[in-house]
N, C-alpha and C positions, 0 to 999 in steps of 0.2 A: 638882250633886246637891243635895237638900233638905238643909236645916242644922236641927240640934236646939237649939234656944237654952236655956243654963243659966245664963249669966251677963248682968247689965245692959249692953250693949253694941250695937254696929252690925254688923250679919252681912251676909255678900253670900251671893248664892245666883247661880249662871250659870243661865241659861232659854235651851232649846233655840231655834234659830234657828227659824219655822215657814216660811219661803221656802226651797225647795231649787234649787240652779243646774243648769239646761240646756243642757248640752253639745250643741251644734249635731252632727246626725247626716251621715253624711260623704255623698256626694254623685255623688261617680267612680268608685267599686269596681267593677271591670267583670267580665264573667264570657265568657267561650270558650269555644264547645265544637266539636268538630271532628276531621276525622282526622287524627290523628300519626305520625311515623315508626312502620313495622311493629314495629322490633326494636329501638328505643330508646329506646319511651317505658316508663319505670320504673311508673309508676301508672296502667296503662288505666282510665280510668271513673272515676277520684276525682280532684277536685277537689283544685289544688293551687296554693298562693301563689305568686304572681309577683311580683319588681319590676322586672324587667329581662329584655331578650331573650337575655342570656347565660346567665340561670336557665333560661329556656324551652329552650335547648339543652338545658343539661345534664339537665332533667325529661325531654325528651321527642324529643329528635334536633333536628337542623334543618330546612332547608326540604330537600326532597326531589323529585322527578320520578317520577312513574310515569304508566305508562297503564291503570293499575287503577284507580285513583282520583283525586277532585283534589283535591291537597294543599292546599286555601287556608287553614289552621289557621295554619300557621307564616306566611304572608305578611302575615293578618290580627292575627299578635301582633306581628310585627314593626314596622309601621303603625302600630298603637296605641302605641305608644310610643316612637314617633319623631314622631308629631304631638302630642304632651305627655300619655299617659297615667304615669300610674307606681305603679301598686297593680291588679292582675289575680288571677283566679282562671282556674283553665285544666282541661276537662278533654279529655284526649285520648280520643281514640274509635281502635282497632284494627281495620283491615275485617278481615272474617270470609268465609272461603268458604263458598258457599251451593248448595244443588242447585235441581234444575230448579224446586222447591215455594217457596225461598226460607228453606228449615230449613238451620241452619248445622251444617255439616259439619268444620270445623277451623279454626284459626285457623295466621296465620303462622307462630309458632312450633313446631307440629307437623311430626315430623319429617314428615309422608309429605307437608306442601305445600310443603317449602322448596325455594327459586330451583334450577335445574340449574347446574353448576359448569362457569365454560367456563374453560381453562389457558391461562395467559397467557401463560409459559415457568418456565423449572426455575432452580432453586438448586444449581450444582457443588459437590458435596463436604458438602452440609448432609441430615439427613434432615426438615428442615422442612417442616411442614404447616401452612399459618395461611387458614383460611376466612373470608370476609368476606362476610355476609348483608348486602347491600345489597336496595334493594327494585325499583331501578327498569329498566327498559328501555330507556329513550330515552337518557339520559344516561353514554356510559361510565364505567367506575370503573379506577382505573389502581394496582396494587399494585406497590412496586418494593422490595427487601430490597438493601439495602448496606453498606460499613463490616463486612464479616463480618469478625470474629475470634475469638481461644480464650479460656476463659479461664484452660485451662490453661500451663502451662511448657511443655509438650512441643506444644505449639502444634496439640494436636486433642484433640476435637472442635472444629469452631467454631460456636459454641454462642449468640454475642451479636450482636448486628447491630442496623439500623437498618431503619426501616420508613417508608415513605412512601406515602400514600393522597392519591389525587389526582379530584377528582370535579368536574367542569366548573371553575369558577373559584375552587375552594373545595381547599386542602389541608392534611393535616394531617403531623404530622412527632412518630416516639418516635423517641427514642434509648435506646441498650444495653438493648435488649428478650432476652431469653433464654431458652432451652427449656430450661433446667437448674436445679435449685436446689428452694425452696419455692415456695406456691402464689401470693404477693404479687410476685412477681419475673415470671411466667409472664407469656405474649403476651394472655390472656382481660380478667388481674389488669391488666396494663400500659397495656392500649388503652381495654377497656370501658367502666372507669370516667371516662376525658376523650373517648373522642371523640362527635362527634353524627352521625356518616355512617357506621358499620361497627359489628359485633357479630361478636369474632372468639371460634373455636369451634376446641376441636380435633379430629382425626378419630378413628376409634375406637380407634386407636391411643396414643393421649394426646398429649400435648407430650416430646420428647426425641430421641436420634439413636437409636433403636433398629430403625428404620423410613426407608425412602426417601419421598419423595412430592413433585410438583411443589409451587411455589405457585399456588393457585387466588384466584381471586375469583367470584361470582356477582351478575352482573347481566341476567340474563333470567327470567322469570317460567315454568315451564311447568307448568300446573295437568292434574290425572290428568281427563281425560276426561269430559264433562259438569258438570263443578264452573267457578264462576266466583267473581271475587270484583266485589262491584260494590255500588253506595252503598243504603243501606237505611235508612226514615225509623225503624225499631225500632232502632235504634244511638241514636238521638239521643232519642227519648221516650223509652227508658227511663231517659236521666239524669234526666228533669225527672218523674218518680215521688215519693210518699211515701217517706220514711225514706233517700234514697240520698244518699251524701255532697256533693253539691250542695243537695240541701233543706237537710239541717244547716249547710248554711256560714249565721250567723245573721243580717246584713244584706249584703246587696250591691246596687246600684245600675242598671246597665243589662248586658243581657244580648245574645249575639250568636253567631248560628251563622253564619257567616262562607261566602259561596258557596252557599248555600242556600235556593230559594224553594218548597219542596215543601211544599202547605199543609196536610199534615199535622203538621210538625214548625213549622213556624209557627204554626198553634193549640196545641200542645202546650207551647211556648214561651212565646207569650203571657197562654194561662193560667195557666201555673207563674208567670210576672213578676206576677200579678195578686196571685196567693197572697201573696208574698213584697214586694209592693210596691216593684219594681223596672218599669225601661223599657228596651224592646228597638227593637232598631235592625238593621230588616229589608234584604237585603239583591235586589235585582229577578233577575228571569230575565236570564242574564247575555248571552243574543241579542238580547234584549229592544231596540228601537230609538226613537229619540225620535219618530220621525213615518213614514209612510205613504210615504217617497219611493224605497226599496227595497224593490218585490213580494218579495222573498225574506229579509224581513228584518218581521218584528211588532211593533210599534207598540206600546209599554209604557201607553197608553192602554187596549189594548181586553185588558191583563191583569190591571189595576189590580181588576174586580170579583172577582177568585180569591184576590185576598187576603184575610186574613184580618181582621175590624175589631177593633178595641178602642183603646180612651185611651190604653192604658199601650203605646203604638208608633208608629212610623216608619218611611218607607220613602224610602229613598235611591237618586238615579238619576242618572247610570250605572257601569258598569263606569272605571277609571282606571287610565293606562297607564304600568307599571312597570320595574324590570329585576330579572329573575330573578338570585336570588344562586349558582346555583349554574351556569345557561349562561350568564351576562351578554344575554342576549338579554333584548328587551321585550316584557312577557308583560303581561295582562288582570290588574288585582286587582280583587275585589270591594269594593266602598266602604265597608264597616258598619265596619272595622278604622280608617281615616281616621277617620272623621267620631266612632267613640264616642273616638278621641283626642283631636280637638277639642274633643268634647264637656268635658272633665276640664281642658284648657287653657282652657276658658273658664268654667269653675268658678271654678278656681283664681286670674285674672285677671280678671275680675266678678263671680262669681257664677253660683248656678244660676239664677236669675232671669231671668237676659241669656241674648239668643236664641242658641244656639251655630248662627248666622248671620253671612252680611254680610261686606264685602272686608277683616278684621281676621280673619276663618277661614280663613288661609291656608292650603293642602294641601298638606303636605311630602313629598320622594322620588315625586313625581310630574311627567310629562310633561303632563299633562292627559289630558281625558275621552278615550276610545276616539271614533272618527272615528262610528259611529252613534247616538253618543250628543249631538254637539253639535244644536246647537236655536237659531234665532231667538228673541227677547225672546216676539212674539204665542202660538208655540207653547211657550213657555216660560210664559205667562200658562193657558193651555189644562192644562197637566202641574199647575198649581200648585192651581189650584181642584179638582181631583182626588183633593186630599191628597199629590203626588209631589215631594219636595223635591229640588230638583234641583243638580245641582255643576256649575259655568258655569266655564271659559276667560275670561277678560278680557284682552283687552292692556293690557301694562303691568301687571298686577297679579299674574297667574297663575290657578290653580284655587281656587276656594273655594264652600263653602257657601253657597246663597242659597233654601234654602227652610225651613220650622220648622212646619210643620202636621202632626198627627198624624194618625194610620187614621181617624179618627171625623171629621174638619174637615169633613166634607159631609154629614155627618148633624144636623140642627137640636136633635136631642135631647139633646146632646153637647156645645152650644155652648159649656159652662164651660170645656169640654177641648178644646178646637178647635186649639192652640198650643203644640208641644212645650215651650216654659219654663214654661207656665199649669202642665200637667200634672209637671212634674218638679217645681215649687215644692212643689206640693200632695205631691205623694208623700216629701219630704225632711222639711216638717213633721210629715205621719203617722208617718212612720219614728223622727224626734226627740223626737216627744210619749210614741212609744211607749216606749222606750229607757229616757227618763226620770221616768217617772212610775209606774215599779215601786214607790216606795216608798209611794205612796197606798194599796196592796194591804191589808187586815186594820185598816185606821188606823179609829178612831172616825167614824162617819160623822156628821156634826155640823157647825153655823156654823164651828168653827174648823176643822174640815180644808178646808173651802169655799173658805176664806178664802187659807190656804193657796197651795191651786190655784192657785187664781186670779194670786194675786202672782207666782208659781213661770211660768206661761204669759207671765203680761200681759210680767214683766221681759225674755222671752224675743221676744216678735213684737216689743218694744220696741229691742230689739237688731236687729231687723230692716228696722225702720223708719230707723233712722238709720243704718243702709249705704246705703238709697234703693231698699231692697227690696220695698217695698207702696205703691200709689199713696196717694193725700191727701198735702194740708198740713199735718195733725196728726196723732197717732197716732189721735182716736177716729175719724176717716174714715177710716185704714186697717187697724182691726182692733179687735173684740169680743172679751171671755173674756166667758163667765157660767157661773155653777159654784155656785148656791144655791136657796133653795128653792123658785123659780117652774120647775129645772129638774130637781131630784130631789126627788120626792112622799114622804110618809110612805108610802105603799105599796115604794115606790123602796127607800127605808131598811133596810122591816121585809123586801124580798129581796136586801138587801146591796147594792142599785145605786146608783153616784156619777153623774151625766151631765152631761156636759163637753160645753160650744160653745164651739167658736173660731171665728170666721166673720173672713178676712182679705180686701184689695181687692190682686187680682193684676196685679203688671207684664204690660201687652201690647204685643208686639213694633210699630212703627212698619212696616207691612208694604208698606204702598202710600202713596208721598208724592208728592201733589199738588201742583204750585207753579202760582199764577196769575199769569198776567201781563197788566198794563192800560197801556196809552199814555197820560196826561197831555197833554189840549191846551195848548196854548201859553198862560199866565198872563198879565193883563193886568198893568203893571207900575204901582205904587201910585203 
């Protein structure tokens, strides 16, 4: 602070530092969107912090089976974060019944759509009723009530008991659950809150023995008569709208509708990523085939023009074969849940720089590709100039990533951004220039806030340079600030504008490596 000098003496005086430090902006923040359990996700439509798939249960149920919809939301978080994600944003999508027009008519939780109640057998001696809205069809649900007893002396009602839910390979287990008592003690209170497979309800009777009734579960779907429930690209634009709690979540990173190539919500997608300065990681028609060698089977070639273009994307081929956690059976997943995991594992252990490519991208909880998805090397050359990064089988190694070119790599207009690391670099510096340089806002506009800048930028690509982040031997070959007055005019000034250039030299992926080889005739000897 200024000092008032009154006496002969030596005064110090502190002077603000004018270089401000840049917090490098983060890079993996991934985002989800997709359909959720019907009757367990807590927050339909809002965005909601992830770090772990055991949080994703409890926000939003588990993985599920139906033949209403297809669940790939929960496969594709689960994925993500068994191949080293660990920071998610999630939003679960609810289907909705819809009539012949496509205008929604009710959702699951309405009473007049819920499951029919099939009786699985009865409870002796209990007037127990415990409903379990399960959602699916295919996969039975098995309710079993044991351990009955009182909890009186005179040894009735028996009123406490245990409950067991049993749903393909997945079970869950309360004990001393009770129809008596207050509302924290009850079957709704007791289950709803931990489990991720059932939503138990009681009948209009309430909870208590004052009433007989089997136990029921519900696992068949029966909708009243010309209503269906079926997937709708309005579920998914409307998260990616002005003002909805996905646009306010205020940085995140790459984006991913998981099972989805409908290129409505793929433009819708891409655009909101452009907004927000994030990259998406699209996901192919899941019939989709690598080559022409099954007439009943389409060639992910001749679908590639319906996609959608932009920089800020990628598109990942094929499908990869897993085990469903709720039949143990091996079931199809879409690859975008994979590969943006890896994407964050190789942040994390290079950098975003480095191509999240190459036989160190290993793919976790997988069999390999689906059988029409493998491919020869030549026709693997053919998918690749197309912009289709493709996920290869090796022996001896396993599945891993071996493509990195984004939507745009075959447009020449593009070429900056032809290379998913070129394009993510770039988006992580905008992201961190932006973040940090809030405080330049109302500051004198003047040589010294220039000057500033400039230091505040230059110390920061310099930090980038010596990770081995920007090509050149020195820094001035791999990166410009200019921040004075040959770039903001006295006109500039007198409308309040500063004008910042960073111009940096981008890592590019080694994509095709050439080795020659020459014979040596035989040496005359000295």
């Amino acid at each position: 602070m200024p000092v008032t000098p009154s006496f002969p003496g030596l005064y110090i005086e502190e002077l603000p530092l004018n270089a401000h430090t840049i917090t490098a902006a983060p890079t993996s923040i991934t985002v989800l969107v997709g359909y959720s359990h019907p009757y367990k996700t807590r927050n339909p439509g809002r965005a909601v912090r992830l770090f772990s798939f055991s949080e994703y249960e409890r926000e939003f149920g588990g993985a599920f089976v139906t033949g209403l919809i297809r669940p790939d939301l929960p496969d594709a978080v689960s994925q993500f974060f068994l191949n080293g994600g660990s920071d998610a944003y999630v939003v679960g999508l609810t289907p909705k019944f819809r009539d012949s027009a496509g205008a929604v008519v009710g959702l699951f939780s309405n009473a007049a759509f819920q499951p029919t109640a099939k009786v699985l057998g009865t409870v002796a001696n209990t007037g127990l009723v415990l409903t379990a809205l399960e959602p699916t069809d295919s996969v039975p649900m098995r309710v079993s009530i044991s351990n009955l007893r009182s909890s009186s002396a005179t040894g009735t009602p028996l009123d406490i008991f245990d409950v067991t839910i049993t749903y393909g390979s997945r079970v869950e287990t309360y004990r001393g659950v009770t129809v008596l008592g207050t509302a924290p003690v009850l079957p709704d209170a007791a289950i709803n809150g931990l489990s991720t497979l059932v939503k138990v309800a009681p009948n209009s009777a309430g909870f208590g023995t004052g009433f007989a009734g089997p136990v029921t579960v519900t696992f068949g779907q029966t909708l009243p008569g010309g209503f269906n429930s079926t997937f709708s690209a309005q579920d998914f634009t409307d998260v990616f709208q002005a003002d909805t709690s996905l646009d306010k979540v205020q940085i995140f990173n790459i984006l991913l509708t998981p099972g989805v190539s409908d290129s409505a919500i793929n433009s819708a997608a891409l655009a909101f990523a452009e907004r927000k300065r994030a990259f998406v990681v699209l996901d192919p028609p899941q019939a989709a085939a690598a080559d022409a060698s099954d007439p009943l089977l389409t060639p992910i070639e001749t679908l590639i023009d319906a996609v959608p273009k932009s920089q800020n994307g990628a598109i990942y081929f094929p499908y990869l074969l897993s085990t469903n956690p709720v039949t143990g059976q091996t079931v199809e997943v879409a690859p975008s849940g994979y590969v943006a995991g890896i994407f964050s594992r190789e942040d994390l252990n290079r950098g975003v720089w480095k191509a999240p490519a190459g036989l160190e991208t290993t793919v976790l909880n997988t069999v390999g590709v689906v059988p029409r998805g493998r491919m020869t090397d030549p026709r693997h050359g053919v998918l690749n100039l197309l912009g289709i990064n493709c996920l290869r089988t090796f022996p001896g190694t396993g599945t891993v990533v071996f493509g990195a070119r984004t939507l745009v790599s075959t447009n020449p207009a593009f070429a900056q951004s032809k290379y998913v690391p070129v394009r993510r670099m770039t988006l992580f510096i905008e992201q961190t220039l932006l973040a940090n340089l809030r405080w330049v806002v109302f500051e004198p506009n003047d040589e010294p806030l220039w000057i500033s800048i400039r230091t505040s930028i230059e110390n920061f690509m310099l930090s980038l340079f010596n990770q081995g982040a920007l090509q050149g031997s020195k820094p001035s070959d791999a990166f410009q600030v200019k921040c004075d007055a040959t770039t903001t005019t006295q006109d500039d000034i007198n409308n309040g504008i500063v004008n910042i250039i960073v111009a940096f030299a981008p890592l590019k992926p080694a994509e095709f490596v050439i080795i020659k080889i020459a014979q040596l005739a035989g040496q005359p000897k000295a």
